[in-house]
C-alpha positions in Angstrom: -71.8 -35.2 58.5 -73.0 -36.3 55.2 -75.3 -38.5 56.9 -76.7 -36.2 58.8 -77.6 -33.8 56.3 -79.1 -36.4 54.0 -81.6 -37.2 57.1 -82.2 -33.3 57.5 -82.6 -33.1 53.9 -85.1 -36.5 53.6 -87.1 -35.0 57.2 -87.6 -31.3 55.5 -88.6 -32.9 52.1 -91.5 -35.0 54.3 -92.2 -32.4 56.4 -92.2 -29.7 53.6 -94.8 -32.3 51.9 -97.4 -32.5 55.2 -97.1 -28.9 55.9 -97.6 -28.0 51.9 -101.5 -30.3 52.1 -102.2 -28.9 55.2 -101.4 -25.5 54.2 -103.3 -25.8 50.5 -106.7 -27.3 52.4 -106.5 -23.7 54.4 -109.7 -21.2 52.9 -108.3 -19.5 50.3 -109.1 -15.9 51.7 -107.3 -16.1 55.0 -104.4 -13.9 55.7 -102.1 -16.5 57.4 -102.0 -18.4 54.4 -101.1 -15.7 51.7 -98.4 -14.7 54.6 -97.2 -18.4 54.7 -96.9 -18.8 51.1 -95.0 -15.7 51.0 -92.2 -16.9 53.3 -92.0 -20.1 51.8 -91.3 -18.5 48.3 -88.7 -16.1 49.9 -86.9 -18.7 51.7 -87.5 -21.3 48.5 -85.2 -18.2 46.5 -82.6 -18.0 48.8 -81.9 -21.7 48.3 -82.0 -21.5 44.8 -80.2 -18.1 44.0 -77.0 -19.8 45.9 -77.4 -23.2 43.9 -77.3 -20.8 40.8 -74.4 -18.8 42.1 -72.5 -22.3 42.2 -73.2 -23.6 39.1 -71.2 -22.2 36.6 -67.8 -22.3 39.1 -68.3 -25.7 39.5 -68.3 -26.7 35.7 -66.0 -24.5 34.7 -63.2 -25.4 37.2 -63.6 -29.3 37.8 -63.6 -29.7 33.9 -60.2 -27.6 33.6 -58.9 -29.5 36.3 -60.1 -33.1 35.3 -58.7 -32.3 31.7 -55.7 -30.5 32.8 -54.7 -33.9 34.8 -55.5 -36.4 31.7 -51.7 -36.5 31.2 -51.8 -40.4 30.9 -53.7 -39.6 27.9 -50.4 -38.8 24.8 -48.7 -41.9 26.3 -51.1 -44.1 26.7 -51.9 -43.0 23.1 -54.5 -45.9 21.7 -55.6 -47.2 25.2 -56.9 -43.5 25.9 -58.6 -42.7 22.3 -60.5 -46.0 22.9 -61.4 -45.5 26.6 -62.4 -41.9 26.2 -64.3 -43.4 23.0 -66.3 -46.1 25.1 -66.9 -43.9 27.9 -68.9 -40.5 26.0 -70.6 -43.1 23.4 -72.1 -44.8 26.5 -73.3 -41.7 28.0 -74.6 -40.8 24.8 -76.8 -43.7 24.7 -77.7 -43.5 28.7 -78.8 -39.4 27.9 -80.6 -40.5 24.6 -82.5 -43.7 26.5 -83.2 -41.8 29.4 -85.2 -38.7 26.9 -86.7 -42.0 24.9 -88.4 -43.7 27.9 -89.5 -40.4 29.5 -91.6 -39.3 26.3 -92.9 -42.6 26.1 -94.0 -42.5 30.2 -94.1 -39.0 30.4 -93.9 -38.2 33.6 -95.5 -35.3 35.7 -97.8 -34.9 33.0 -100.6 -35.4 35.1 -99.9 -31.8 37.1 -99.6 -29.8 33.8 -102.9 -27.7 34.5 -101.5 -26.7 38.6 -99.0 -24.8 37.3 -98.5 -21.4 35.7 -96.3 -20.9 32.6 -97.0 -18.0 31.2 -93.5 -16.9 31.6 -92.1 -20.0 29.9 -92.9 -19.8 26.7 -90.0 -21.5 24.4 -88.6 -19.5 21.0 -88.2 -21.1 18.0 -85.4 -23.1 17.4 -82.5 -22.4 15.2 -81.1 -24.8 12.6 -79.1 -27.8 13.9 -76.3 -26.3 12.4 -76.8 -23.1 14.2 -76.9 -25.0 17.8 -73.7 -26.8 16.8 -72.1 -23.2 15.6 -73.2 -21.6 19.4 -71.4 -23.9 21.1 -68.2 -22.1 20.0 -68.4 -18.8 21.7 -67.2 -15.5 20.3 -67.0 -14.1 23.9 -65.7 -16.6 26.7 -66.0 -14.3 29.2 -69.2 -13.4 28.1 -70.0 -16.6 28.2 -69.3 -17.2 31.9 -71.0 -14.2 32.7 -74.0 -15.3 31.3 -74.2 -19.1 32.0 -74.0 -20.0 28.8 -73.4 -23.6 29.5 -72.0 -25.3 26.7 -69.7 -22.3 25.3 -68.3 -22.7 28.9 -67.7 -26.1 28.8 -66.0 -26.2 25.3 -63.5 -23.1 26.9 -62.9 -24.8 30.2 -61.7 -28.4 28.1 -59.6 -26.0 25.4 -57.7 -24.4 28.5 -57.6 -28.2 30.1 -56.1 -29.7 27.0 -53.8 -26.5 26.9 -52.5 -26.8 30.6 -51.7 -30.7 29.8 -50.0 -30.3 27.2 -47.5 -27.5 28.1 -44.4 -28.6 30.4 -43.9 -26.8 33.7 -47.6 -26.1 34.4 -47.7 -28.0 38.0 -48.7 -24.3 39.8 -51.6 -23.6 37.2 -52.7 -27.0 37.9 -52.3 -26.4 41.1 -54.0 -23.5 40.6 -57.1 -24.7 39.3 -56.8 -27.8 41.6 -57.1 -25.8 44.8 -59.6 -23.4 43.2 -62.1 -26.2 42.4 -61.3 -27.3 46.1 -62.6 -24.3 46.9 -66.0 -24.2 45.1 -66.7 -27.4 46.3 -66.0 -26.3 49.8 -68.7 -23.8 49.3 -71.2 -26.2 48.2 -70.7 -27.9 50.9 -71.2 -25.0 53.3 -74.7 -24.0 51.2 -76.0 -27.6 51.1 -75.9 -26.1 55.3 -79.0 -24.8 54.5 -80.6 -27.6 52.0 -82.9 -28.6 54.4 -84.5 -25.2 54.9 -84.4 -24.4 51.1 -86.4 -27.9 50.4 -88.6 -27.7 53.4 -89.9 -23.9 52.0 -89.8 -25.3 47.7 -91.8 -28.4 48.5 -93.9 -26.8 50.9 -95.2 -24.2 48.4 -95.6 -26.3 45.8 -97.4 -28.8 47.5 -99.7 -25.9 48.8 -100.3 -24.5 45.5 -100.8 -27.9 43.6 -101.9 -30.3 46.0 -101.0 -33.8 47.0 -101.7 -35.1 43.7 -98.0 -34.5 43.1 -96.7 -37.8 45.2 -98.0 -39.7 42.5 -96.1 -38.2 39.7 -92.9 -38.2 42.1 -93.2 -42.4 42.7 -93.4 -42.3 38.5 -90.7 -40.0 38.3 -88.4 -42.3 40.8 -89.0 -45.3 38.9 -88.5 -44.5 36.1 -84.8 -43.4 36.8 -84.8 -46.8 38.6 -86.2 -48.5 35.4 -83.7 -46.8 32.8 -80.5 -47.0 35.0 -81.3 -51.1 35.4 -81.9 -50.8 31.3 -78.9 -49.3 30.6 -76.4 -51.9 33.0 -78.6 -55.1 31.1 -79.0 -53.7 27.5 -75.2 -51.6 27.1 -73.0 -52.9 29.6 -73.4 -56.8 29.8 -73.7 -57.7 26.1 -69.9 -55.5 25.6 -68.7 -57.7 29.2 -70.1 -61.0 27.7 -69.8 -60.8 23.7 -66.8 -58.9 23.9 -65.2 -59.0 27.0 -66.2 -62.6 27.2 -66.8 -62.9 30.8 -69.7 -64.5 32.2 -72.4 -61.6 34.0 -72.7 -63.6 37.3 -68.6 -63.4 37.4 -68.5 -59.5 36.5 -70.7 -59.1 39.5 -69.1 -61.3 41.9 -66.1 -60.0 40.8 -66.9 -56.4 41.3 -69.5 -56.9 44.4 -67.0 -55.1 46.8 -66.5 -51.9 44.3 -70.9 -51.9 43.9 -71.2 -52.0 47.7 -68.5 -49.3 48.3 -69.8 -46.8 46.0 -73.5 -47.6 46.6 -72.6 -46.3 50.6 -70.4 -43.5 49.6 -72.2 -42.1 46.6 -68.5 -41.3 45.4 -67.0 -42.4 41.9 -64.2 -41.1 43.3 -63.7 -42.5 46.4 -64.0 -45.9 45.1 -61.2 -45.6 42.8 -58.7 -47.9 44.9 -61.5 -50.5 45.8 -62.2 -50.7 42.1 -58.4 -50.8 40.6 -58.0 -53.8 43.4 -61.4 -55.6 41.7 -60.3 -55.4 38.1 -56.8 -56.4 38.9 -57.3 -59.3 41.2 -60.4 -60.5 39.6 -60.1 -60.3 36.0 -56.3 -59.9 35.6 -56.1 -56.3 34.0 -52.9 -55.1 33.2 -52.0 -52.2 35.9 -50.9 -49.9 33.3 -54.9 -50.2 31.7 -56.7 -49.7 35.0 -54.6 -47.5 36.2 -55.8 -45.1 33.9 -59.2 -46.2 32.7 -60.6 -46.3 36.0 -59.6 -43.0 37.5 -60.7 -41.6 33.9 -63.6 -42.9 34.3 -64.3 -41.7 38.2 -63.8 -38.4 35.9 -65.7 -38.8 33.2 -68.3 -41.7 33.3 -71.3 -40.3 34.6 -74.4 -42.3 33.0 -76.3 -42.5 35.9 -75.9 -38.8 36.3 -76.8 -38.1 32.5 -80.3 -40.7 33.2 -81.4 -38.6 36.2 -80.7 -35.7 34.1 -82.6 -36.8 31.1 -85.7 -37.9 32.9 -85.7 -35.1 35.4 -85.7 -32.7 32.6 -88.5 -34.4 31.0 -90.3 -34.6 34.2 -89.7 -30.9 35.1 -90.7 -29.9 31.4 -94.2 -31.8 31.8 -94.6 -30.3 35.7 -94.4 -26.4 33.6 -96.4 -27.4 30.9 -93.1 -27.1 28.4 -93.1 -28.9 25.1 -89.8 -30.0 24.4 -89.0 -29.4 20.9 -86.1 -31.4 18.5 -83.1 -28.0 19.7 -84.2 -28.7 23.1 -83.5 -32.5 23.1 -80.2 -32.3 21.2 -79.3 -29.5 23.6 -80.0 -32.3 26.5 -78.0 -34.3 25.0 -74.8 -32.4 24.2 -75.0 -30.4 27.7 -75.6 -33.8 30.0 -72.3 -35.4 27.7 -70.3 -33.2 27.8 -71.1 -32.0 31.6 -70.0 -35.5 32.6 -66.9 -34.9 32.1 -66.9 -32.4 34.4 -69.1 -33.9 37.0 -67.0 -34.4 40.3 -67.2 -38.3 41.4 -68.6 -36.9 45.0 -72.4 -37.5 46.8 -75.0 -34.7 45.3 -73.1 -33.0 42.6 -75.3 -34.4 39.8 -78.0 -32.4 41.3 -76.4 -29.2 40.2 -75.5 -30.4 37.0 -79.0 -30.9 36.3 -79.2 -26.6 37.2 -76.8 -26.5 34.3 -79.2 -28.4 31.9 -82.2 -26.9 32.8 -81.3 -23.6 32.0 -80.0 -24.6 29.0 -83.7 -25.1 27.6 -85.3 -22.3 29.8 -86.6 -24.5 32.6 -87.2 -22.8 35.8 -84.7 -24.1 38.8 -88.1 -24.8 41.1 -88.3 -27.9 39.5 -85.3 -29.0 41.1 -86.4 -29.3 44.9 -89.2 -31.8 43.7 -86.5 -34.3 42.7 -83.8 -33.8 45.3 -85.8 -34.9 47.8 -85.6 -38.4 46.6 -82.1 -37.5 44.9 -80.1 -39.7 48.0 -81.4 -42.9 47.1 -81.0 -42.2 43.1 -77.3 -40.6 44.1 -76.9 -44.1 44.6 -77.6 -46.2 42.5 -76.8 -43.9 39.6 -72.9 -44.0 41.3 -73.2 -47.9 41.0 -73.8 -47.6 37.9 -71.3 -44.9 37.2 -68.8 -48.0 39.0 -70.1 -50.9 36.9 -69.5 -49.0 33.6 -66.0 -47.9 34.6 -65.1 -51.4 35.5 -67.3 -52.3 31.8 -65.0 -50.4 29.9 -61.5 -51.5 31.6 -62.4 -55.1 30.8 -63.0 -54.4 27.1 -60.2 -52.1 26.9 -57.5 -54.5 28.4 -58.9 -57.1 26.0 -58.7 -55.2 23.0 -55.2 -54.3 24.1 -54.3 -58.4 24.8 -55.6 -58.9 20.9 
């Protein structure tokens, strides 16, 4: 099923691209092509009001129920402070690499005169103490009701902590569990019509802008490619071979099986067992260790997620003609780590996060169907990576632990 709609998905994005030239080359004056347009954009915002719909449920419950279930965390005491420790500090560093490279590459740069932004012009930012005061809302509710991203994720993990650390809560987690079920049942039922969505927001925009677009899309890709690949070699290897002192062609062979599993499955999750059986067998890691840092970290390791996010952000900025401004970046930053903590380990998820951190700085959604048509591929690798830093941070936990 998956399968199948990632074909549907990669055939509309292509098809969305040839009938988007074809239709831009039209004369400017005929009727047919003002009609076209038309039913592009209206079938383009159907697509994207149902993504928005989504987003909010989907943080809010899968971060009160990934935090709700962290019970392991008050007895495992020192093991969890440090794992939780290694595991936002590296997404940290994968969001802030991920903004560095894309100002240095910029890309979509070149299309910055194709579109309009008149209606995207960005207010002043407040003091940096001010952004870190929002993030506490006065209103929850409000809050939700609004979208206001990162007052929602603080409320979700106060009300996960809460839940874990009261006794006799196994309905409310229940609760939650079944309800997140839920919304991700209905992202799977919308993603129904993803192909139709892409096939109408690539179409336009490729009629409106022209095909000078592919060559900012090949930069975009990458570039994701180039900063995820950064990130394993320049984070991950020195802690496995200064600290966890094992040898990099060892850490791969020894965790080849757990790469090639979540590579096909795009799923953090689903690649928990396959992983706990590599960093037992091969590198002799205590079962009570991995039995906690890896599932924690199918929760809340996402740094191939935060990279996409970082450079797609960029990307989508430089498409509108948005400068970025210092609020904006640290606003990246906190939103993409702390939203991988509440990033399901499942195929296509990190797409809607990046809804989440888009309208945190005021970027238009649009910008999304450009990337997801290449997202597949990216979904990944990015989950590789995801696998390899889980399986990092077990290593030098356990050996910490053996000192």
């Amino acid at each position: 099923m998956a399968n199948n709609l990632t074909k549907k998905i990669f055939y509309a994005f292509l098809l969305g691209i040839i009938f988007g030239i074809v239709l831009g080359y039209l004369p400017p004056n005929l009727n047919i092509k003002e009609a076209l347009i038309g039913f592009l954009n209206f079938g383009g915002e159907v697509f994207l009001k149902t993504i928005k719909m989504l987003v909010v449920p989907i943080v809010f419950f899968s971060l009160i129920n990934g935090v709700a279930n962290l019970k392991n965390i008050s007895a495992l005491g020192r093991i969890g402070v440090k794992s939780i420790g290694i595991y936002i500090s590296t997404t940290f560093l994968a969001i802030s690499i991920s903004l560095l490279f894309s100002n240095i590459v910029n890309p979509g740069k070149g299309l910055i005169q194709n579109f309009e932004t008149e209606e995207l012009n960005v207010s002043n930012p407040p003091k940096f103490l001010e952004v870190l005061l929002n993030i506490i809302p006065e209103n929850p509710f409000l809050s939700l009701v609004e979208g206001q991203m990162l007052q929602v994720i603080l409320f979700a993990i106060l009300i996960g902590i809460a839940i874990s650390s009261l006794k006799n809560m196994n309905s409310l987690k229940k609760f939650f569990s079944d309800f997140n079920d839920v919304i991700m049942k209905i992202l799977s039922i919308i993603m129904i019509i993803a192909p139709f969505g892409i096939f109408c927001l690539i179409g336009k925009t490729f009629a409106t802008q022209g095909a000078s677009s592919i060559v900012e899309l090949i930069k975009y890709f990458s570039l994701v490619i180039i900063v995820l690949l950064f990130h394993v070699f320049f984070i991950y290897l020195p802690l496995i071979k200064f600290y966890g002192k094992i040898e990099v062609k060892k850490f791969f062979m020894g965790i080849k099986e757990a790469l090639l599993f979540s590579f096909s499955t795009s799923s953090s999750s689903a690649t928990i067992p396959v992983t706990l059986d590599c960093v037992k067998k091969n590198f002799e890691v205590k079962d009570n260790i991995a039995s906690f840092t890896v599932p924690l970290g199918a929760t809340i390791n996402m740094d191939g997620t935060a990279i996409m996010q970082g450079v797609a952000t960029v990307f989508i900025a430089n498409l509108y003609g948005v400068n970025l401004l210092f609020f904006d970046y640290v606003s990246i930053i906190l939103t993409a780590t702390l939203a991988s903590i509440g990033t399901a380990g499942v195929p296509g998820v990190g797409i809607i996060m990046l809804g989440m951190v888009l309208g945190q700085v005021g970027l238009p959604l649009e910008g999304i169907a450009i990337v997801m048509g290449v997202d597949r591929f990216l979904d990944m690798l990015r989950t590789s990576v995801n696998i390899t830093g889980d399986t990092m941070v077990t290593i030098v936990v356990n050996k910490s632990e053996s000192k």
